[in-house]
N, C-alpha and C positions, 0 to 999 in steps of 0.2 A: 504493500500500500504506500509505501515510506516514496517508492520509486515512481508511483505512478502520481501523488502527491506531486512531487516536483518537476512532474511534465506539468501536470496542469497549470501550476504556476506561472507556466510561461504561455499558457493562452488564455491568462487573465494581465489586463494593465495592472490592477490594484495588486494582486500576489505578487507579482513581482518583489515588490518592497515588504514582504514578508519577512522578519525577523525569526519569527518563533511564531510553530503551531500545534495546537495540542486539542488532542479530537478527544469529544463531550458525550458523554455514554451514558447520560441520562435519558430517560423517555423511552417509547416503541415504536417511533418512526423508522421507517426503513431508510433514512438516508441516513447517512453518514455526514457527522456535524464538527465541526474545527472552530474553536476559538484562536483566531489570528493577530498579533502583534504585528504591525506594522511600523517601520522604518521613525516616519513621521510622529510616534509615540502613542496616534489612535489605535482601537481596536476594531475588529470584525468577527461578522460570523458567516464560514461559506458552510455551504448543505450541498453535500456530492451524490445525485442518484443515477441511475441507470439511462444510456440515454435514452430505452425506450420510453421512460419518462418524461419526456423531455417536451413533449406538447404538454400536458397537466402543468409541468414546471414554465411553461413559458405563462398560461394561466392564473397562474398563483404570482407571479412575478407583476403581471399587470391587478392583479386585484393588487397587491401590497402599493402599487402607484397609486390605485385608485384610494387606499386608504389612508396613503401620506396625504392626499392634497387636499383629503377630508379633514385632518389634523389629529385621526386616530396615533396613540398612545401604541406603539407595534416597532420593528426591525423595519429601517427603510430599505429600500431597494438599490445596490448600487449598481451591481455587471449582473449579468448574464452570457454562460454562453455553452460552447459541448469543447470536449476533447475528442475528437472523432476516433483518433487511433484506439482510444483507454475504454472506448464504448462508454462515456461520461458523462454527463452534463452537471453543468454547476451555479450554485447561486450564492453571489457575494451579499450579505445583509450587514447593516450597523448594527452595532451589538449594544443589546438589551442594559444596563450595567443593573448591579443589584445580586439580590438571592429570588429565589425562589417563594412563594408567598405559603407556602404550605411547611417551611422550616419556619420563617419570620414572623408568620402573625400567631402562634403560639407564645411568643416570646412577648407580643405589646399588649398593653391594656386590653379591654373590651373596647373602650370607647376608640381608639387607634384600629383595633381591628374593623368597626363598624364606620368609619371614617374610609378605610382602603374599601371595602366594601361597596361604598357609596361613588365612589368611585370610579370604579369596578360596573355598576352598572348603570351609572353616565355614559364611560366607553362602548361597553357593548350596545345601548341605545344608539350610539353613535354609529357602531359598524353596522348597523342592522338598516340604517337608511338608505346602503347600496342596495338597490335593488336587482332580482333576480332577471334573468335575460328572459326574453318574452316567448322563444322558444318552445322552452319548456313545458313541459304537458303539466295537467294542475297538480299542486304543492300532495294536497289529501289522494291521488293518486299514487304518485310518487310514492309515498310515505307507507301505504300498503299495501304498495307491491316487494318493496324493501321489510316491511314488518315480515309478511307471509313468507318469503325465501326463510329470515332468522327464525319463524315460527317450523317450519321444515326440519333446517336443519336442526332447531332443536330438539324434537321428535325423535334424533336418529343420533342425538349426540351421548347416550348414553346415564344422562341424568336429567330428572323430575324434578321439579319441584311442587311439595304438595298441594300449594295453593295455584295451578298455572291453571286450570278448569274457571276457577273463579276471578281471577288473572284476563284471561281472554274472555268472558263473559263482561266486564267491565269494559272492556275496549272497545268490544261489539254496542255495546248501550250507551257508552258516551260520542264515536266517531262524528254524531253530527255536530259537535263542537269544532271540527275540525275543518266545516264546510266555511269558503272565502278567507279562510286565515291567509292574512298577508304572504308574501313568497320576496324573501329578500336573502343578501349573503349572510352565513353563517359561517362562524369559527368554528364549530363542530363539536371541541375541544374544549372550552372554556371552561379552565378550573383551577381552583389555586396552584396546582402543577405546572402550569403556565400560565402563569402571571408573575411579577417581578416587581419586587419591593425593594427601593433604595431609599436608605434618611429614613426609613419608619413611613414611608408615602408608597401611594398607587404610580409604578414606573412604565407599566407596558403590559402587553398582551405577547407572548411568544410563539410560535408555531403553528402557523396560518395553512400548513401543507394538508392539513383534514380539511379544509372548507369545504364547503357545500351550501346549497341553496336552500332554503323553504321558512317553514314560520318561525319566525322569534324568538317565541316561547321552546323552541328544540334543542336550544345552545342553553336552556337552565336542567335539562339532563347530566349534564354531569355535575352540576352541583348539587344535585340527590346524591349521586353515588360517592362524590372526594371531597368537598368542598366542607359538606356542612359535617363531616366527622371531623375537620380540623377548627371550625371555627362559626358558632351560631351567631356571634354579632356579625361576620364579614357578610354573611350569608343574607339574614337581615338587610343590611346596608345595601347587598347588590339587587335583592328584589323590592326593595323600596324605593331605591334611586331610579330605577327600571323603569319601574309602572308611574314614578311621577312626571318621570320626563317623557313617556312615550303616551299616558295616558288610557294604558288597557285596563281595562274595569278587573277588580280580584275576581268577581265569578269566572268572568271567561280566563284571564291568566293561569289560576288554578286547576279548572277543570281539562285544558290546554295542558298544564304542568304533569297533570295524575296520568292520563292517556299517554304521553309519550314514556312517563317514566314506569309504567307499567311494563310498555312495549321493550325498553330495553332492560325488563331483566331475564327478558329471552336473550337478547341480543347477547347481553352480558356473561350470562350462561356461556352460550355458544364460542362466544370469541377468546372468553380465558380458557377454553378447553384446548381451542384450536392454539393462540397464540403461548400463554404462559400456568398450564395447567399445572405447576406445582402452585399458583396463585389460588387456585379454587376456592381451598376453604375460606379466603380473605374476601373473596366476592360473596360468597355465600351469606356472608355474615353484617356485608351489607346490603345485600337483599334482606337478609332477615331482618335490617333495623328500620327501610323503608318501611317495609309490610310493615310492623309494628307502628311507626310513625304516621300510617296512615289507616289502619286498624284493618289492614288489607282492603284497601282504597273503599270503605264503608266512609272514609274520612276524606273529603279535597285538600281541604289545606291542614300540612302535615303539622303535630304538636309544636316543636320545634320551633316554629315562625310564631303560633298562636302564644306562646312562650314568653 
């Protein structure tokens, strides 16, 4: 890697003046991530994937344009390009500075925690005002034809959950909250695992390469599963700052919130099996504090918030 590293460097302007790089093995992206010292004394972050990739990445390169010049809180865009020999492609980003908000806000106050929080879903309001290309076929489409695949493979993945009967009974009887939901971009990802706390303050939003399109309400999925086991005032803070700046009534937010996060603890099943199946029991057991949280969605808005 060491060697194909320093081809690349030469079919990038900005590597060149790389001093020193040292690849970041955090996350479950498939690409491969370098924090880079530069010459000049700045820093960067390049992200190396395959170049079959390499149209999604030229995609993801323009949404991050689209989101600098919105004034979103994120890694700007600076190169782009492929190493053709290395089968490569790369993307040079400014680097995020800070920790990670899932080590950090453990450590501040509540009121600091519900402060970054607040924050936190100012921003996301803010990314959510890209809207989705016109294209696309509608959002509540989308959404269960992608549920149904995860509901499949779950079926066949070797583990049950006892409540999924009543699980997908719920899903079926709430969908038509799902009819004319807004369709704009989504981070996918959105969780204190990427986000980035510097000075005790809200710094940025990290790793854009999951984005995807559809409702709003789909990017507070994973602050069910990561977010609010580290921290109930951040959590607070992001769905309050939310719903005040974008104005979605808490009935529909909520009932919007319980359907999709039902949906993925199929998903969630499925994928830490497929990906990181010595993880299981750790998923399990936040499936099992949802369910609890939401008295197995007898409950929309989960205790935790009513808190």
């Amino acid at each position: 890697m060491e060697e194909k590293l320093e081809r690349l460097t030469r079919a990038s302007l900005i590597l060149r003046d790389a001093v020193r790089m040292e690849q970041i093995h955090k996350g479950f992206s498939s690409d491969q991530k370098f924090r880079v010292d530069l010459a000049n004394g700045e820093k960067c972050l390049v992200r190396v994937s395959p170049l079959s990739d390499w149209q999604r990445k030229q995609e993801e390169f323009a949404i991050l344009k689209a989101l600098e010049s919105m004034g979103v809180k994120t890694s700007r865009p600076l190169e782009q390009g492929t190493a053709d020999d290395e089968g490569l492609c790369f993307m040079v980003l400014s680097y995020v500075e800070g920790e990670d908000a899932r080590d950090q806000l453990p450590q501040l106050s509540e009121q600091q925690q519900y402060d970054i929080g607040i924050s936190a879903g100012r921003e996301l309001a803010l990314m959510h005002t890209l809207r989705a290309p016109a294209s696309l076929i509608p959002w509540k489409d989308r959404c269960m034809q992608k549920h149904l695949r995860y509901v499949q493979a779950y079926r066949s993945c070797g583990y049950s959950l006892p409540e999924d009967r009543r699980l997908l009974s719920f899903i079926d009887e709430h969908l038509s909250w799902l009819d004319h939901a807004p369709d704009c971009f989504l981070h996918d990802d959105f969780h204190v695992g990427n986000l980035i706390v510097h000075n005790n303050r809200y710094a940025g939003a990290i790793d854009v390469n999951r984005f995807d399109w559809g409702d709003p309400v789909h990017d507070f999925t994973k602050l069910a599963f990561f977010s609010q086991e580290c921290s109930n005032a951040f959590c607070h803070g992001q769905v309050s700052a939310y719903c005040e700046q974008t104005g979605i009534s808490p009935t529909s937010f909520w009932h919007r919130y319980s359907v999709y996060t039902a949906m993925m603890m199929f998903s969630s099943v499925v994928w830490t099996i497929r990906v990181v199946p010595n993880q299981l029991g750790e998923m399990l057991e936040r499936i099992r504090r949802i369910l609890d949280e939401h008295d197995c969605f007898h409950r929309l808005t989960p205790r935790w918030y009513l808190s």
